[in-house]
C-alpha positions in Angstrom: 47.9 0.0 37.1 49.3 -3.2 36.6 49.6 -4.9 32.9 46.4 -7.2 33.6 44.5 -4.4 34.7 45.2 -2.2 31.5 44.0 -5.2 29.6 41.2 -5.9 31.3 40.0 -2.1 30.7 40.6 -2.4 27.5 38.6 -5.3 26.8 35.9 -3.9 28.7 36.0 -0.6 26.7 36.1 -2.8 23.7 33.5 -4.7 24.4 31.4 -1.6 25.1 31.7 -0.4 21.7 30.8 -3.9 20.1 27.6 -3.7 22.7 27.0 -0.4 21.1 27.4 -1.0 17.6 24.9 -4.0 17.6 22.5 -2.0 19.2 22.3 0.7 16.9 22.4 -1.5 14.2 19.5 -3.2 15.4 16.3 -2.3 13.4 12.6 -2.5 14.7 9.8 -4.2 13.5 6.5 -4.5 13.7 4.0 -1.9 13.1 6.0 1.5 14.0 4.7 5.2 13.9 6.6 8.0 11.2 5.9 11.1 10.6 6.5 13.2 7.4 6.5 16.3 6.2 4.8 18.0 3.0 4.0 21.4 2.5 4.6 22.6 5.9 2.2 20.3 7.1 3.3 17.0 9.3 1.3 13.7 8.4 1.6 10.8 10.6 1.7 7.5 9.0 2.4 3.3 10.2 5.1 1.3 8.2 4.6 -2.0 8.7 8.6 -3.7 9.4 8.6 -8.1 9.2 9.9 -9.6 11.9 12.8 -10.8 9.2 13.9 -7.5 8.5 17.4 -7.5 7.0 18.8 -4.6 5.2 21.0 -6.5 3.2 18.2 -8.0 1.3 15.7 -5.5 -0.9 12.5 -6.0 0.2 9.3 -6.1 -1.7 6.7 -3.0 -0.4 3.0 -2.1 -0.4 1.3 1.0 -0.6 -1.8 0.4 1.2 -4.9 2.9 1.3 -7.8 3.0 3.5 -11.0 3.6 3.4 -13.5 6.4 4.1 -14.1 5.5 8.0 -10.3 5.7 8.9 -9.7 9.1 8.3 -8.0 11.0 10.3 -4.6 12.4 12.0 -3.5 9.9 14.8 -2.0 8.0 12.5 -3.6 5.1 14.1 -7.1 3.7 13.2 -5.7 3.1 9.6 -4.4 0.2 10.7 -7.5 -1.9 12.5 -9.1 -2.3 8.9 -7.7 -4.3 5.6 -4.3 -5.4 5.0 -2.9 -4.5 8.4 -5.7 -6.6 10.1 -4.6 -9.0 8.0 -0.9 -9.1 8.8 -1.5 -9.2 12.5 -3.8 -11.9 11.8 -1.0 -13.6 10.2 2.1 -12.1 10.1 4.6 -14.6 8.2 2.0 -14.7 5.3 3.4 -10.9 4.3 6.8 -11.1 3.9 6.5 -7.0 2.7 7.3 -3.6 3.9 3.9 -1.9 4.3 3.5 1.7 4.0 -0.1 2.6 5.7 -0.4 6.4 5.4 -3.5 8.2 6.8 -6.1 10.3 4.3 -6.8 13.8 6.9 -10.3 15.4 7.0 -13.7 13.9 6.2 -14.2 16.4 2.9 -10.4 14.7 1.8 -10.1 11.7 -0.7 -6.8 10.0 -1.6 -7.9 12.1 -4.7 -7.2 14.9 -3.5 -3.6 16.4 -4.3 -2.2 16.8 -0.7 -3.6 13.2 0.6 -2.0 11.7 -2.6 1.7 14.0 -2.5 2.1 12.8 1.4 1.3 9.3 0.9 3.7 9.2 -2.2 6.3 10.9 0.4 5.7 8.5 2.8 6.1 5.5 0.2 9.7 7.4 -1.0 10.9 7.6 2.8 10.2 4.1 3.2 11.7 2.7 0.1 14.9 4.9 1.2 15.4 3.6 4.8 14.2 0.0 4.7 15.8 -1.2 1.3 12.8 -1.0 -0.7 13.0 -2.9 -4.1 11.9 -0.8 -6.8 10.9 -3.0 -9.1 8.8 -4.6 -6.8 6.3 -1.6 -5.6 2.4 -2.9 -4.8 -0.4 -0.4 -4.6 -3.7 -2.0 -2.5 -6.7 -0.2 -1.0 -10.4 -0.7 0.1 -13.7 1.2 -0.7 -12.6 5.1 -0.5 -8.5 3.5 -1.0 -9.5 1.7 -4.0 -10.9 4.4 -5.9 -7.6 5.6 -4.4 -5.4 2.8 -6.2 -6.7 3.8 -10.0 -6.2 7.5 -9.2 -2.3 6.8 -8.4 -2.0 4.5 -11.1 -3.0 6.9 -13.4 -1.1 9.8 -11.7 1.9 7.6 -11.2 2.4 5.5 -14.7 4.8 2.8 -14.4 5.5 3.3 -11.1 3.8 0.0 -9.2 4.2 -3.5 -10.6 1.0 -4.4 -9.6 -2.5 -3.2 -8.6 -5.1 -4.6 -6.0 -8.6 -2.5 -5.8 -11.0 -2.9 -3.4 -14.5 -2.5 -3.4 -13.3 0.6 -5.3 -14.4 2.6 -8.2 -14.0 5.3 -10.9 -17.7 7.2 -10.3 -18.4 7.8 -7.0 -21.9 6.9 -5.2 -24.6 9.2 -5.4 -24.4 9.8 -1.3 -20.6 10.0 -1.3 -19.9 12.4 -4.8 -16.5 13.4 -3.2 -15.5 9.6 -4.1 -13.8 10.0 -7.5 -11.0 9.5 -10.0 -9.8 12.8 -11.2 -9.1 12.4 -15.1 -6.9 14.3 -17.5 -8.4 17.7 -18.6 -8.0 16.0 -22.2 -10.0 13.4 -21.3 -13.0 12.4 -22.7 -15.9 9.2 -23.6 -16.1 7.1 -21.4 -14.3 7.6 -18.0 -13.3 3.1 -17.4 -12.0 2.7 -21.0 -9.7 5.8 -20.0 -8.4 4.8 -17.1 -7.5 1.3 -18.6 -5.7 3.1 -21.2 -3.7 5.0 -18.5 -3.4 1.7 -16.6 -1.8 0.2 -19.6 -0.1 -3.5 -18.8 0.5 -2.9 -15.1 -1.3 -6.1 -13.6 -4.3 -5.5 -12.0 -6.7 -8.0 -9.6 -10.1 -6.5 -9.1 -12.4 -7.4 -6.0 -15.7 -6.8 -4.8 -18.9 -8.2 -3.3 -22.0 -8.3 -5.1 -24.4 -7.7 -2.4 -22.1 -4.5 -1.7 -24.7 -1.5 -0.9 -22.0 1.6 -0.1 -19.5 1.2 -3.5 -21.8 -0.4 -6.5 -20.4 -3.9 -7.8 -21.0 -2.1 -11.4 -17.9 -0.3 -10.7 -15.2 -2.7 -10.8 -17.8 -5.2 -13.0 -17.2 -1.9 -15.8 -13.6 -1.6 -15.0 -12.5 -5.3 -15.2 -14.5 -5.3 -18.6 -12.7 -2.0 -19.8 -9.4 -3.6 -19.0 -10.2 -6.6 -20.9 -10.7 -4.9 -24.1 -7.9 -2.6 -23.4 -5.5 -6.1 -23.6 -4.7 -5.4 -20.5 -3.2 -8.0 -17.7 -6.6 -8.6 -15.0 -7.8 -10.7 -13.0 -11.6 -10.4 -11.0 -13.1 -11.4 -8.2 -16.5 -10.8 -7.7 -18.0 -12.5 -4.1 -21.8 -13.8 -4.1 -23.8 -12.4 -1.3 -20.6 -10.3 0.7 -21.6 -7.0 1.7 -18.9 -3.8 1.1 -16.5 -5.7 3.8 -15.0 -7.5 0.7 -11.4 -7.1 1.6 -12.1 -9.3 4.5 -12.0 -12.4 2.0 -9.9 -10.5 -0.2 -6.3 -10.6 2.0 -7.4 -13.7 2.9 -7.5 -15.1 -0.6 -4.2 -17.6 -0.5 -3.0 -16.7 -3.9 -3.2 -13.1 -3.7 0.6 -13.3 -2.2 1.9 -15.2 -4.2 0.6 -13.0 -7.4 1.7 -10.2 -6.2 5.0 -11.4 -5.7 5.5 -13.1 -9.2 4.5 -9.6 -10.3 7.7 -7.3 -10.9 9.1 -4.2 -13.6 11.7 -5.6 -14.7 9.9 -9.0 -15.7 11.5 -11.2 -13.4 9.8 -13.4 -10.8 10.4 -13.8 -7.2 9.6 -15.8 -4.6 
């Protein structure tokens, strides 16, 4: 083989390895499927990648929870209602990871302590392979996910830097008793001022509509008013004449992004 051809070859073998490297370097985005494990038991779950996605940056991340009518295990339908909705809506508006994790069996609540260990996993496996910034941890959900967000609050003190319920609540509604926030055994009188107290100063912005006829408006009406006296950081918004689809003018709001991402555990402000 002649001088040029043994360079040629090597630039071509070279340049294969370069092609190579990019390409595994490359990350996906969008909304892509995971899977994880807990208990011997495999969950499937959607994390939500911007089209930005750089892993040299830490990225801000939400936890978001669904509600009652998107349970399931395809790890699928929990994505056609809320926040991801919302994002494909309009997708530079989010500049988040999302973690969508999918509540299994229609007697299971995020409540219960195998929905609420794999969604936590799923939220850790995220954080680890996309860059998640710690300090910068959102929890969201709607109806049955936002009686889901002040049971991980409470379970999970100091763990998210900011709270958005939905249409959520503390007691659940007298044709859906399975919706509740577990309390502390030591718990007792009256069950909002509690979890304000466990709350503490996490912020917290509180919607609902008042003509909601599945999850009572009285619910977050008696939380926000708990968390007031509590001294606690809270915001509510409370729709005239919207039904329980609340979180249809909720991700829509135009300063709810923002908020969140002025909201941080270390104090400081993004943007």
């Amino acid at each position: 083989m002649t001088l040029a051809g043994s360079l040629r070859r090597i630039f071509l073998l070279i340049l294969i390895v370069i092609t190579a490297a990019y390409a595994s370097a490359r990350i996906e985005t969008g909304f892509l499927d995971r899977i994880v494990e807990i208990s011997g038991h495999s969950y499937r779950y959607q994390v939500y990648v911007p089209i930005d996605f750089r892993s040299k940056k830490s990225w801000p991340v939400i936890l978001f929870l669904h509600g009652s009518g998107e349970r399931g295990s395809d790890g699928l339908i929990q994505t056609n209602v809320g926040l991801p909705k919302a994002i494909r809506s309009s997708r530079s508006r989010f500049p988040f990871i999302v973690v969508i994790p999918q509540c299994r069996g229609n007697d299971s609540t995020w409540s219960t302590p195998d929905m609420e260990a794999q969604a936590m996993a799923a939220l850790d496996a995220v954080i680890k392979q996309f860059h998640g910034d710690r300090n910068r941890i959102y929890l969201t959900g709607l109806s049955m996910g936002g009686y889901g967000v002040w049971q991980f609050a409470i379970d999970h003190p100091g763990r998210f830097a900011a709270l958005v319920p939905i249409c959520g609540g503390i007691r659940g509604p007298s044709d859906e008793p399975e919706l509740h926030v577990n309390l502390p055994a030591e718990s007792k009188g009256d069950p909002y001022a509690e979890v304000a107290r466990l709350v503490g100063k996490t912020p917290v912005w509180i919607f609902h509509g008042d003509a909601d006829d599945s999850v009572p408006v009285e619910e977050s009406r008696h939380m926000a008013a708990a968390l007031k006296a509590a001294g606690a950081t809270v915001k509510y918004t409370e729709y005239a004449g919207v039904g329980h689809d609340s979180w249809n003018k909720a991700y829509a709001e135009p300063d709810l992004v923002p908020w969140l991402l002025a909201q941080s555990l270390n104090g400081r402000q993004h943007q």
